[in-house]
C-alpha positions as CSV (number, residue, x, y, z in Angstrom):
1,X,-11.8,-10.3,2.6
2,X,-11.4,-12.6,-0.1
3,X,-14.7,-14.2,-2.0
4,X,-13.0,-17.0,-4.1
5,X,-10.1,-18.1,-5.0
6,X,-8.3,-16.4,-8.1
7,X,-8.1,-17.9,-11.4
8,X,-4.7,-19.8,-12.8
9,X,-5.0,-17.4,-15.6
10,X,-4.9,-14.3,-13.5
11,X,-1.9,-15.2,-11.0
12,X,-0.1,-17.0,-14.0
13,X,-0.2,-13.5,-15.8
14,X,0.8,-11.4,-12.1
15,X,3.8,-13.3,-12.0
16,X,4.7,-13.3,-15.5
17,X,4.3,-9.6,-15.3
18,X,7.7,-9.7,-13.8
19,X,9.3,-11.2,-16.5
20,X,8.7,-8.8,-19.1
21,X,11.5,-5.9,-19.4
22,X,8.7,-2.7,-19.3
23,X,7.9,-4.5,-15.6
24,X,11.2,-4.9,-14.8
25,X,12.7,-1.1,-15.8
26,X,9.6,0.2,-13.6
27,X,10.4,0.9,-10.1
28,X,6.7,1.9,-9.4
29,X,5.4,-1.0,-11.4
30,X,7.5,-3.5,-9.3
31,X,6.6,-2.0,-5.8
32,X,3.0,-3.0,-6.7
33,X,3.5,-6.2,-7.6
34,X,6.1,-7.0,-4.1
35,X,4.2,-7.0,-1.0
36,X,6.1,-5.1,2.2
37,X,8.2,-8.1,3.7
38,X,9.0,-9.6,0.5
39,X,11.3,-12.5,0.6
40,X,13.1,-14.2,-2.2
41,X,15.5,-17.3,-2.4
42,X,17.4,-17.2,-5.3
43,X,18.1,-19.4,-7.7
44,X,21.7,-18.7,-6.9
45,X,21.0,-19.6,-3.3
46,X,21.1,-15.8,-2.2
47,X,18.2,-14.4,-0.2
48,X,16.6,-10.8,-0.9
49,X,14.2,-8.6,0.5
50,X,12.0,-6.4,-1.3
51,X,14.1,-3.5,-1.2
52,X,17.4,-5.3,-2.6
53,X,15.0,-7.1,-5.2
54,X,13.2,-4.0,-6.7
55,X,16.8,-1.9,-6.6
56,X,18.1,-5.1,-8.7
57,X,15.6,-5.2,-11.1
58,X,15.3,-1.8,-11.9
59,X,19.5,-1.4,-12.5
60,X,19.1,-4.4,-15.0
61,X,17.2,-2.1,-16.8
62,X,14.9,-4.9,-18.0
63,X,17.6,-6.7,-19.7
64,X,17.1,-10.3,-19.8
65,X,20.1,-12.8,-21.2
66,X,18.2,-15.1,-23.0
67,X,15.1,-16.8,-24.2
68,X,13.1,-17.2,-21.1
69,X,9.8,-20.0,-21.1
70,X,7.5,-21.0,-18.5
71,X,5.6,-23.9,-18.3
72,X,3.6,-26.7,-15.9
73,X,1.6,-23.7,-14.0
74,X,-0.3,-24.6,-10.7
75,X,-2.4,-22.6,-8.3
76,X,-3.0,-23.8,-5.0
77,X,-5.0,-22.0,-2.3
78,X,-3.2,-21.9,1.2
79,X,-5.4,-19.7,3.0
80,X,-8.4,-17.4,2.5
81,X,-6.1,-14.9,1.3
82,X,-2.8,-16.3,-0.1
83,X,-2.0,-18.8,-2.8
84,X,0.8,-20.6,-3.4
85,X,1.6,-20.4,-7.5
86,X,4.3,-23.3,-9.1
87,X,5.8,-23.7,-12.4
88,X,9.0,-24.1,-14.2
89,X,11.5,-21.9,-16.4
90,X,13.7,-22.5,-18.9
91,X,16.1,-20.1,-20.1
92,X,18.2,-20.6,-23.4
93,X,21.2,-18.1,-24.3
94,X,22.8,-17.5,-26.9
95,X,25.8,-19.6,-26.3
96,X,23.5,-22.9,-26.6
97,X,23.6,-22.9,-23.1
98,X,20.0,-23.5,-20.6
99,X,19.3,-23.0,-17.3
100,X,15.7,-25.0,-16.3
101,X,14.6,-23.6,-12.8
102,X,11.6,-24.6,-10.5
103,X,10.0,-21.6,-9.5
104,X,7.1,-21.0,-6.4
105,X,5.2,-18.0,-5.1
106,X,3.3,-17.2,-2.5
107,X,0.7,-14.1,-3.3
108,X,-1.0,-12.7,-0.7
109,X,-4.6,-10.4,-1.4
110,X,-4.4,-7.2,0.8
111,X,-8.0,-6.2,0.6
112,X,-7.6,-4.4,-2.8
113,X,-4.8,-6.5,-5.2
114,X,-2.4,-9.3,-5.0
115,X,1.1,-9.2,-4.2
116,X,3.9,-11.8,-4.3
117,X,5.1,-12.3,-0.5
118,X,7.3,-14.7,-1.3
119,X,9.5,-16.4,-4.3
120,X,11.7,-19.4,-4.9
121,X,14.1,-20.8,-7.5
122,X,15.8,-24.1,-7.7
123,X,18.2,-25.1,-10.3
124,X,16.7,-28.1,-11.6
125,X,19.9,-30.8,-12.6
C-alpha cells in the first residue's frame, strides 16, 4: 500500500520515459512501464491495448518525426494508489508543420512500481 502521494517530478519523468527513442526500441523497458490492461485512446481516435501498443512502439524503432515538447504538467491523486497525470504536447516537423495534443494518464502503484493504466490524446484545434 501506498504511503503518499508521488511527486510531479517523478510521474512527469515516468511518462516522459516513453518519449525518448532508447524507451521506445525496448520491448522489455515498455512492458515495465504498461500495466496488464493497458488502454490507450489515440490521438488519431484509434484505441489500443497493451499488447498492440508495445508491438507498435517497438517496430517504430524509436523513431520520432519531429520536435516533440511537453508542457503545463499536473498530478492529481484519484485514489490511494492511482493518479491521474495531465499535460500538453507539441510536436514540430520538419515541414513547418505542428501538431499540439492534450495528453492524460492514469498510473496505477502495484505494490512495488508505477505503471500507466491508462493514456489519452486529443488533437487540440
Amino acid at each position: 500500500m501506498l504511503t503518499s502521494v508521488p511527486s510531479l517530478e517523478e510521474m512527469q519523468s515516468l511518462e516522459e520515459a516513453l518519449h525518448r527513442p532508447e524507451v521506445r526500441r525496448s520491448r522489455a523497458a515498455i512492458e515495465m512501464l504498461l500495466a496488464d490492461g493497458f488502454v490507450e485512446f489515440g490521438a488519431s481516435g484509434s484505441v489500443y491495448d497493451r499488447t498492440t501498443t508495445i508491438d507498435l512502439l517497438v517496430e517504430e524503432g524509436g523513431i520520432l518525426d519531429g520536435e516533440l515538447r511537453t508542457a503545463n504538467y499536473a498530478l492529481t491523486p484519484i485514489s490511494k494508489d492511482a493518479v491521474l497525470l495531465t499535460y500538453e504536447t507539441k510536436t514540430s516537423y520538419s515541414d513547418g508543420s505542428t501538431r499540439c495534443v492534450l495528453r492524460s494518464s492514469i498510473w496505477k502503484h502495484d505494490g512495488a512500481k508505477w505503471q500507466m493504466f491508462f493514456h489519452q490524446g486529443t488533437v487540440r484545434p
